[in-house]
N, C-alpha and C positions, 0 to 999 in steps of 0.2 A: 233549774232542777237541782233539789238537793241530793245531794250523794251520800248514801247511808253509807258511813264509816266503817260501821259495826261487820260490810259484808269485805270481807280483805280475801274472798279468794283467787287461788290462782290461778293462771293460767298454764304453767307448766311446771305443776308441783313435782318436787322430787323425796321416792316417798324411803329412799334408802334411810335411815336412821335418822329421816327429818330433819337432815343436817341447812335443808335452805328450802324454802318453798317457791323459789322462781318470783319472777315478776306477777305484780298481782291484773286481775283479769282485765280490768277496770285501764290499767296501763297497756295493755297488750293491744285492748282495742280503740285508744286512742293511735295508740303506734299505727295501725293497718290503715285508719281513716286520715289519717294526718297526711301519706305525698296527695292523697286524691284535692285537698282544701290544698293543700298550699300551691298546687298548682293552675289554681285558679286563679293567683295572688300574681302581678306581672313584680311588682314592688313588695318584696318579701322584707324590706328593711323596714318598713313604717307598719307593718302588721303583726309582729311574733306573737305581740301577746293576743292579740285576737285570733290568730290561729289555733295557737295553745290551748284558747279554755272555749272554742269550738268545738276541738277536738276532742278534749274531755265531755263537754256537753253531748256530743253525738256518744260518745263512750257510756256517761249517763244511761241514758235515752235506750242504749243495747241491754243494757244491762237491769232496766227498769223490763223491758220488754221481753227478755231472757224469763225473768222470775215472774212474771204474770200468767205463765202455761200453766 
């Protein structure tokens, strides 16, 4: 899945003087989905990278699915 760039929002903007806009959404819900995969993983030494862009994939996937309502 490709990841449109263009959509960078956030997950917990902060809207005081727009001084930072938080981590963007896209990272957040790789965050949430990432202990459930890696704990599926017994050898977490020989997988990061396949966890990682799992993780993103399923991040993907939410976010494709988020904006199709």
């Amino acid at each position: 899945m490709n990841y449109d760039t263009k959509n960078k929002e956030s997950a917990f903007p902060i809207t005081n003087n727009n001084i930072n806009n938080g981590m963007t959404l896209r990272d957040y819900f790789a965050g949430q989905v990432l202990p459930t995969i890696a704990g599926r993983y017994e050898n977490l030494n020989q997988n990061h990278d396949y966890i990682a862009r799992l993780s993103y994939d399923l991040a993907d996937a939410m976010i494709a699915v988020r904006g199709s309502k």
